[in-house]
VMD Tcl script that builds the backbone (N, CA, C; Angstrom):
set m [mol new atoms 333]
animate dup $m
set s [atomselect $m all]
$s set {name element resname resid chain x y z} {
  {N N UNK 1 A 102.322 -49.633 -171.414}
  {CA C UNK 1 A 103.478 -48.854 -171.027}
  {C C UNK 1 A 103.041 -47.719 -170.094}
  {N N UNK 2 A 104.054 -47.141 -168.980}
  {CA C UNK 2 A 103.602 -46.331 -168.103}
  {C C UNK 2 A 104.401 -45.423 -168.251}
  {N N UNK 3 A 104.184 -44.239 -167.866}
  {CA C UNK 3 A 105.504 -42.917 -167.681}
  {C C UNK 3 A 105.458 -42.920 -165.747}
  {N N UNK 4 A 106.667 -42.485 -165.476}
  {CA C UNK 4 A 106.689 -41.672 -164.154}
  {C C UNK 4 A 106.659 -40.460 -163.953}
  {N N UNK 5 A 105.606 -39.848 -163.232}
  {CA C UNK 5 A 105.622 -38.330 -163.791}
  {C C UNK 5 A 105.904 -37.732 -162.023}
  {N N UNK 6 A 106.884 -36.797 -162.058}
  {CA C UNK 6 A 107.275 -36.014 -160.877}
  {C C UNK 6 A 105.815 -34.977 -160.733}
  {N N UNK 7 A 105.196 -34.947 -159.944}
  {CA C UNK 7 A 103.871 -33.650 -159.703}
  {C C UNK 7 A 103.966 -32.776 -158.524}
  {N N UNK 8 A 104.724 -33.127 -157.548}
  {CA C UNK 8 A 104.586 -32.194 -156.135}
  {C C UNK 8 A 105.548 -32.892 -155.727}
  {N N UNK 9 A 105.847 -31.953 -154.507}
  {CA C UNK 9 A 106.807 -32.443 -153.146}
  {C C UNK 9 A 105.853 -32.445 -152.380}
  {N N UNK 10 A 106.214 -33.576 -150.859}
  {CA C UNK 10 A 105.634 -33.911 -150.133}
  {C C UNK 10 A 105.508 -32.797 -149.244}
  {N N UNK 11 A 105.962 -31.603 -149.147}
  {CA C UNK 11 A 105.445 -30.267 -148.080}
  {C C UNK 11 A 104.330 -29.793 -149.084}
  {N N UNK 12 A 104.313 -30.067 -150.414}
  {CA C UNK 12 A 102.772 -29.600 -151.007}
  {C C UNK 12 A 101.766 -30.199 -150.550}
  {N N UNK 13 A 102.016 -31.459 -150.288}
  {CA C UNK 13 A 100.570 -31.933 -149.376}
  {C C UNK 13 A 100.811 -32.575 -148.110}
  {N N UNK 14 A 100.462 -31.631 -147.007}
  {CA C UNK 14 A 101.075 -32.012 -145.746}
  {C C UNK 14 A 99.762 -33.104 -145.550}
  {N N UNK 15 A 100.517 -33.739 -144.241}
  {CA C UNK 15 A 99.590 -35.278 -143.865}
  {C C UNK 15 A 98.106 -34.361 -143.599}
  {N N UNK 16 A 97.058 -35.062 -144.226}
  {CA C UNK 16 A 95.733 -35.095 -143.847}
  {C C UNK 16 A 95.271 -33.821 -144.821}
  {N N UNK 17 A 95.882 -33.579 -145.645}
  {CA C UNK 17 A 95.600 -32.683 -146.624}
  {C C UNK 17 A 95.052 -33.336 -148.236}
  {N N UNK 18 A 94.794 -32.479 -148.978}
  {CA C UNK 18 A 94.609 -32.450 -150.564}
  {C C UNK 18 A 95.070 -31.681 -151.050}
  {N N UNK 19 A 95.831 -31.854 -152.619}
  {CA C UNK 19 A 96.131 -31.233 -153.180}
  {C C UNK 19 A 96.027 -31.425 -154.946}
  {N N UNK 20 A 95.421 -30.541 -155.274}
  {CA C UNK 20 A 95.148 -30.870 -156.748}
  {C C UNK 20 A 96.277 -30.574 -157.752}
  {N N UNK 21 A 96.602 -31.275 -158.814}
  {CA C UNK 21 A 98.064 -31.079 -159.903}
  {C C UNK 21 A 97.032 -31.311 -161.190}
  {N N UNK 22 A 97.669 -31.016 -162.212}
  {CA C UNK 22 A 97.275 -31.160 -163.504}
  {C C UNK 22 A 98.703 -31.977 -164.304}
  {N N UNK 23 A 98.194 -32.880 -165.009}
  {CA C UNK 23 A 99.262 -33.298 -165.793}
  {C C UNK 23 A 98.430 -33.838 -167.155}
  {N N UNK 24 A 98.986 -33.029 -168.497}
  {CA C UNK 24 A 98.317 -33.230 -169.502}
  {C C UNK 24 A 97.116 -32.772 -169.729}
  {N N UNK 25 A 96.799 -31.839 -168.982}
  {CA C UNK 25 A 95.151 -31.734 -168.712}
  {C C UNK 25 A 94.319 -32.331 -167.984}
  {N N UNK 26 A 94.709 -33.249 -167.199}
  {CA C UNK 26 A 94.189 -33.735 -166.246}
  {C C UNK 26 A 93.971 -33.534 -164.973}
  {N N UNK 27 A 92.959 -33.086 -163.932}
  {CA C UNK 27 A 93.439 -32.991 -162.964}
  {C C UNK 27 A 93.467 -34.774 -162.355}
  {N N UNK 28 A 94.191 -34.434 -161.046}
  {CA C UNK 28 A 95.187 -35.281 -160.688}
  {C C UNK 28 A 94.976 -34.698 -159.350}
  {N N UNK 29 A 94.203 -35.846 -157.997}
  {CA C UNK 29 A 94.175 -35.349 -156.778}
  {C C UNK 29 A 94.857 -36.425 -156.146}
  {N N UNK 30 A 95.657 -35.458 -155.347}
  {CA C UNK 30 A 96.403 -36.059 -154.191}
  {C C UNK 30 A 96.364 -36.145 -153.085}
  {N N UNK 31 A 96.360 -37.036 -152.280}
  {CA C UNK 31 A 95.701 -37.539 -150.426}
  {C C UNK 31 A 96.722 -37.532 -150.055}
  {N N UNK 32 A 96.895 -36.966 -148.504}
  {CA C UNK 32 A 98.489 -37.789 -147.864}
  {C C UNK 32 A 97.455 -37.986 -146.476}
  {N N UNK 33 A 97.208 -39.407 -146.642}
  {CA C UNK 33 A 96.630 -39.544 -144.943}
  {C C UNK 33 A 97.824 -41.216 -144.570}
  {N N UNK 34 A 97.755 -40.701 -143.264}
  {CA C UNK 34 A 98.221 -42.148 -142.570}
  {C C UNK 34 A 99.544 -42.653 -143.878}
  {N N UNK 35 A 100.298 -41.483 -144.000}
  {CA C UNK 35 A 101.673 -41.561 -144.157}
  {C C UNK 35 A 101.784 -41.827 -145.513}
  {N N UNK 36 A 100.283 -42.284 -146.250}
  {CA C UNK 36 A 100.960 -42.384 -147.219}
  {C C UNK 36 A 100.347 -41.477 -148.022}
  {N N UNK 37 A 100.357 -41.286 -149.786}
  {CA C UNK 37 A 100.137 -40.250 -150.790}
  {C C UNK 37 A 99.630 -41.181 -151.728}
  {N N UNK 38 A 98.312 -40.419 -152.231}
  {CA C UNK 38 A 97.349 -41.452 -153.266}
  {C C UNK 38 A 97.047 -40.578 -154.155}
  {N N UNK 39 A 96.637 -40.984 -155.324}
  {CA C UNK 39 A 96.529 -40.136 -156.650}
  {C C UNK 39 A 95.509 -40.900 -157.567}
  {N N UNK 40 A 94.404 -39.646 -157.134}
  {CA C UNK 40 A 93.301 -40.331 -157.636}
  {C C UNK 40 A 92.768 -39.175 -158.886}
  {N N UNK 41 A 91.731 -39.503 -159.397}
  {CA C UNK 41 A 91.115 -38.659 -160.747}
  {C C UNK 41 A 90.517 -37.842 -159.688}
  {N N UNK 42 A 90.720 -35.995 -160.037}
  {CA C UNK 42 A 91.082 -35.125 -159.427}
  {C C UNK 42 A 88.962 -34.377 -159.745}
  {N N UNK 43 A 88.451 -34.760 -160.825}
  {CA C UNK 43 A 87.228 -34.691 -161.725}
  {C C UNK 43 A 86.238 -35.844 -160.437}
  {N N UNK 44 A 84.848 -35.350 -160.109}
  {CA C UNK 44 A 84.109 -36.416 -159.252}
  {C C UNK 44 A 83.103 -37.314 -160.525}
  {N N UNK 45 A 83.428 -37.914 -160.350}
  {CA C UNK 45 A 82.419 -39.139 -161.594}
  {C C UNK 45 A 81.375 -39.198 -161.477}
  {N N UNK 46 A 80.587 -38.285 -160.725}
  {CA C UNK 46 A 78.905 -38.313 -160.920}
  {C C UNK 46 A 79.227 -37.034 -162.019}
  {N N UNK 47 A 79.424 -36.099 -162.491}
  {CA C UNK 47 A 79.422 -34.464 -162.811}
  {C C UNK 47 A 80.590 -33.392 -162.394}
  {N N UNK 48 A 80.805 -33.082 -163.478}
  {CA C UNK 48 A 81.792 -32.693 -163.716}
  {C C UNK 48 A 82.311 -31.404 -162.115}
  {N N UNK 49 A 83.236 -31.560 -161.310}
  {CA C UNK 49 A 83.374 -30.880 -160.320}
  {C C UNK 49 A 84.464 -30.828 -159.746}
  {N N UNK 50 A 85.442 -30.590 -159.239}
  {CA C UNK 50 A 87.374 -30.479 -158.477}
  {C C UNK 50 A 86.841 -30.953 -157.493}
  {N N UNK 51 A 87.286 -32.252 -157.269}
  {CA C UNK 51 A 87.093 -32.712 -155.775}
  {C C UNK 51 A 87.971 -32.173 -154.441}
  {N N UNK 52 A 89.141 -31.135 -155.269}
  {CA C UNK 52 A 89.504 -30.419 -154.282}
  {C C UNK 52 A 88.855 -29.173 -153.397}
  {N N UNK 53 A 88.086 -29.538 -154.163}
  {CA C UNK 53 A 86.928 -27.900 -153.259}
  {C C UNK 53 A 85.739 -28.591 -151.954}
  {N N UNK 54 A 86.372 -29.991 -152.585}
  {CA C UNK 54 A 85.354 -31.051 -151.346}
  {C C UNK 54 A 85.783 -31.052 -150.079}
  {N N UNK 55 A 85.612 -32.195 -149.261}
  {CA C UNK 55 A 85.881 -32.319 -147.734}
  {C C UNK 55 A 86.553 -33.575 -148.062}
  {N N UNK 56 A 87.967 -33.744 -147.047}
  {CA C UNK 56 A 88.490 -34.802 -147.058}
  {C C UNK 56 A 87.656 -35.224 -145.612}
  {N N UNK 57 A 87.228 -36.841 -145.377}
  {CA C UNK 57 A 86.804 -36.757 -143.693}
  {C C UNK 57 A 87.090 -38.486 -143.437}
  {N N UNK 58 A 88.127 -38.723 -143.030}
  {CA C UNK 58 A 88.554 -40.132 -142.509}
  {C C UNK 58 A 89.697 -40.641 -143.460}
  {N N UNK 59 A 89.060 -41.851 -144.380}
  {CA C UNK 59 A 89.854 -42.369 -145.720}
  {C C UNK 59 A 89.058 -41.672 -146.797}
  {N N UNK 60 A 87.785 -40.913 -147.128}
  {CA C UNK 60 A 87.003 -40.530 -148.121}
  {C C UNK 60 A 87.171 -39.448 -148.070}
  {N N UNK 61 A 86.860 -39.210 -149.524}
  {CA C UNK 61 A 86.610 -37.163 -150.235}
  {C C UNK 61 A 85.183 -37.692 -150.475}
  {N N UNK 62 A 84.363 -36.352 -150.162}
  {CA C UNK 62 A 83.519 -36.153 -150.477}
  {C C UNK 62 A 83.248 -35.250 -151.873}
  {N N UNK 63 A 82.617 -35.172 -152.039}
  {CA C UNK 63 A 82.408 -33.716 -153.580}
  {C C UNK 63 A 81.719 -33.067 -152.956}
  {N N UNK 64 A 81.597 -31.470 -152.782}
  {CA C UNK 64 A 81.286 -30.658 -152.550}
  {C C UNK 64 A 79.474 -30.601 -153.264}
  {N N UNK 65 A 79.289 -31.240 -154.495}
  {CA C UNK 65 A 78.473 -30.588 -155.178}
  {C C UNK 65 A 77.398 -31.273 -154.649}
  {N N UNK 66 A 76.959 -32.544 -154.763}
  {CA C UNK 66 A 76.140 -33.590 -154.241}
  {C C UNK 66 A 76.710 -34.518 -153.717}
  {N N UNK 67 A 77.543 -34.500 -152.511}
  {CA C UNK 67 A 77.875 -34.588 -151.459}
  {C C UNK 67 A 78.346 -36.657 -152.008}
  {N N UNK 68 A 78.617 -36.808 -152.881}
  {CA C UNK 68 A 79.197 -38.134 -153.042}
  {C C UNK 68 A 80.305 -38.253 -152.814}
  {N N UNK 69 A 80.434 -39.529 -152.203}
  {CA C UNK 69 A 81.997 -39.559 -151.296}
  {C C UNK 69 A 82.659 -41.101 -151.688}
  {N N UNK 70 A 83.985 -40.825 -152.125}
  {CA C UNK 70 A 84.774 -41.861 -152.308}
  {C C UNK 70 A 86.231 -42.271 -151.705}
  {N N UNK 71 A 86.259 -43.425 -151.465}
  {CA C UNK 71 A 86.877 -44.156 -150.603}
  {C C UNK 71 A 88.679 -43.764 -151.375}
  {N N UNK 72 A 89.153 -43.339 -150.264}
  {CA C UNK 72 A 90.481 -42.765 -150.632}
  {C C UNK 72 A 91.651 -43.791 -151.842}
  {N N UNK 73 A 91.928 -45.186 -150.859}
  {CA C UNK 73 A 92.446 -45.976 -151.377}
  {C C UNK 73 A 92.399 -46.360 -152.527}
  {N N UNK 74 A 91.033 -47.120 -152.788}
  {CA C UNK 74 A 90.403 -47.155 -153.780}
  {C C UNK 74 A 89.880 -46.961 -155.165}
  {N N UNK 75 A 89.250 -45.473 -154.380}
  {CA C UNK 75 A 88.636 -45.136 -155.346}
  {C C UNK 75 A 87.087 -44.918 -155.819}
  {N N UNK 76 A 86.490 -46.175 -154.589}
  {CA C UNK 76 A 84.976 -46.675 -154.999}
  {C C UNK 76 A 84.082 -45.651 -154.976}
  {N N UNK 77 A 83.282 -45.348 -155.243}
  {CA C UNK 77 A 81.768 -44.753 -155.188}
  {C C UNK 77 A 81.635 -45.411 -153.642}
  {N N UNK 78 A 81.180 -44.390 -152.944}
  {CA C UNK 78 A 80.819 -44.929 -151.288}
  {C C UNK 78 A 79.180 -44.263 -151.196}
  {N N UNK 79 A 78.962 -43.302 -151.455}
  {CA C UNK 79 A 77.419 -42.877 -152.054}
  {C C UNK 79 A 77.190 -42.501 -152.767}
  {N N UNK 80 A 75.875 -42.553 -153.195}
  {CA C UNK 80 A 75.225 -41.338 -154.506}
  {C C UNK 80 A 75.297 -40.001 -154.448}
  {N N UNK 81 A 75.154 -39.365 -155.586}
  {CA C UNK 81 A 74.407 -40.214 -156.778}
  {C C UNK 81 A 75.786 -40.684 -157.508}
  {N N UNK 82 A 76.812 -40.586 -157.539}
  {CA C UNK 82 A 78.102 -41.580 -158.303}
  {C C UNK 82 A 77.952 -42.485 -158.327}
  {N N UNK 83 A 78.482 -43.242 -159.145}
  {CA C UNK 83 A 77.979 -44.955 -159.688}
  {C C UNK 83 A 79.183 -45.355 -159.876}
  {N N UNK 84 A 80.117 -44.354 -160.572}
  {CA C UNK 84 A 81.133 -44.715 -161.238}
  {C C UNK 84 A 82.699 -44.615 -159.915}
  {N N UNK 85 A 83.370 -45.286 -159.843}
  {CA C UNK 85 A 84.706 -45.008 -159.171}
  {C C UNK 85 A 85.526 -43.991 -159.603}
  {N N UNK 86 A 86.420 -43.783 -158.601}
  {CA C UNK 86 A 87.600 -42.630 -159.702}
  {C C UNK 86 A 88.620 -43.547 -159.664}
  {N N UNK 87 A 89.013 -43.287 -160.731}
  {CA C UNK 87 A 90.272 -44.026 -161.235}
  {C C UNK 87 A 91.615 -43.648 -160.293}
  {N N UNK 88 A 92.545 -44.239 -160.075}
  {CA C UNK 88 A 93.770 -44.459 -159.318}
  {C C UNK 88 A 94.820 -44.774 -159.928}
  {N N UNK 89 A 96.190 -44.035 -159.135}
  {CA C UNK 89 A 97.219 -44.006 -160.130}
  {C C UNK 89 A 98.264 -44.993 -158.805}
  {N N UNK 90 A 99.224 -45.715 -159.114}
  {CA C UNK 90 A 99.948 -45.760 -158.061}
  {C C UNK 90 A 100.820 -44.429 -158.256}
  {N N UNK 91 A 101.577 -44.308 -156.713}
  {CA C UNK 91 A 102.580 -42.864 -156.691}
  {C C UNK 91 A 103.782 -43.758 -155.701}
  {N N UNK 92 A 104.858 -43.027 -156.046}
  {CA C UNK 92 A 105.929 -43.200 -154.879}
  {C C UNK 92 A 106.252 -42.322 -154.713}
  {N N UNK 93 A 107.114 -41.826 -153.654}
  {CA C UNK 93 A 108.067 -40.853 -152.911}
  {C C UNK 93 A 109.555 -40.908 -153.389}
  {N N UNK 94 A 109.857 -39.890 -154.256}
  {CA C UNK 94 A 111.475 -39.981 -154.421}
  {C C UNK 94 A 111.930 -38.843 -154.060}
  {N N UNK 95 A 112.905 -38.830 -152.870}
  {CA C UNK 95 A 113.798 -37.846 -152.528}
  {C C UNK 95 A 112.720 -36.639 -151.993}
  {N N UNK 96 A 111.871 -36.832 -151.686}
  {CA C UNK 96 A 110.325 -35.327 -151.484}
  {C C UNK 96 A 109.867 -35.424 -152.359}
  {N N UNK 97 A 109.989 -35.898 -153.618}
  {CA C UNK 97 A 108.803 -35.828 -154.578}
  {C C UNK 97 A 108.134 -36.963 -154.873}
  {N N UNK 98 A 106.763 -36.386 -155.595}
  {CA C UNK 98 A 105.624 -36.977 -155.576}
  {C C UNK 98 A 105.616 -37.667 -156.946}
  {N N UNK 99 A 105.763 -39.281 -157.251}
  {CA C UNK 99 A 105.858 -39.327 -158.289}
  {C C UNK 99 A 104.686 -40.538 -158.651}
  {N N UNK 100 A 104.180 -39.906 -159.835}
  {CA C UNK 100 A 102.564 -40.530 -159.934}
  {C C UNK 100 A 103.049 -42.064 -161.115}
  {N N UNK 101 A 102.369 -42.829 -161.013}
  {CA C UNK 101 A 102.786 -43.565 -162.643}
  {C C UNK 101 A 101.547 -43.728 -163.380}
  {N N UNK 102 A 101.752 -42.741 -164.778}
  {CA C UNK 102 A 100.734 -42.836 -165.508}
  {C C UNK 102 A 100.922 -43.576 -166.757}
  {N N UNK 103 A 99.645 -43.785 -167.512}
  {CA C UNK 103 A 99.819 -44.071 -168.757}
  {C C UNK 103 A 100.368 -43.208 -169.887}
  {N N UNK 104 A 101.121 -44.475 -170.552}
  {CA C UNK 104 A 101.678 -43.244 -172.245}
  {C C UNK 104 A 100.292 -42.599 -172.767}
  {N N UNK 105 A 100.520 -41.629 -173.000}
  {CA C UNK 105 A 99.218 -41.400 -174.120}
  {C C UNK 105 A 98.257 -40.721 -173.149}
  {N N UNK 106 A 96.981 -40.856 -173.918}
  {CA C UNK 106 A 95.712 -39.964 -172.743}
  {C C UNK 106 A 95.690 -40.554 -171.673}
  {N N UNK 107 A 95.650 -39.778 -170.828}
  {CA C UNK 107 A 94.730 -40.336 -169.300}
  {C C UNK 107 A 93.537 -40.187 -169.005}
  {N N UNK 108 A 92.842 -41.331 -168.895}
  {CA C UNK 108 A 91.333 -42.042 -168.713}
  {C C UNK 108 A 90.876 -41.901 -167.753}
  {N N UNK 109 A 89.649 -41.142 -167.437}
  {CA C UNK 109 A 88.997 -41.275 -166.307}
  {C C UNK 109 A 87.767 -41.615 -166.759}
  {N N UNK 110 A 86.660 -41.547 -165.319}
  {CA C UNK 110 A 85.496 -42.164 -165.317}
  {C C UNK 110 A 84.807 -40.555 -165.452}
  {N N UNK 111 A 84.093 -41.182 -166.513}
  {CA C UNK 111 A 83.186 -39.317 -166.157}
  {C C UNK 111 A 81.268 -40.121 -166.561}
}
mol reanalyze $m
mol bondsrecalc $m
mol representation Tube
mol addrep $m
């Protein structure tokens, strides 16, 4: 079972931006490149870090801390030292808002 959870309007993350949300305790990062809005685990899966303090640069975030960078869409580990992917939510657009679809219950990431 999934919930739909409303997290931002689309002027919170203008195109080619990031923006970090929390839902449940989670952070929760958001991409808007090339029109669309992705919602990925907001935590970098090598060590514990806000990938919003990173560099967005093409389709990838990098992490600020040891410079591991993952593939927007995705999700994948694109270098080290991360091994692990970040997890991905689908999102749609209703009316300006940003709406993520998560799971009932905890939300799982890769740590």
């Amino acid at each position: 079972m999934t919930r739909r959870v409303p997290v931002a309007t689309l002027s919170d993350v203008p195109e080619g931006t990031m923006h970090m949300v929390q839902v449940d305790g989670t952070d929760i990062l958001l991409v808007h490149l090339d029109g669309q809005v992705r919602a990925l685990q907001g935590i970098c899966s090598h060590e514990y870090f806000e990938l919003d303090k990173g560099f967005l640069t093409g389709d990838s975030v990098t992490c600020a801390l040891h410079l591991s960078r993952f593939d927007v869409a995705t999700g994948d580990a694109l270098d080290p030292p991360a091994e692990l992917p970040l997890v991905t939510w689908p999102v749609t657009l209703l009316d300006g808002s940003i709406v993520v679809e998560l799971p009932d219950g905890p939300i799982e990431v890769n740590e």
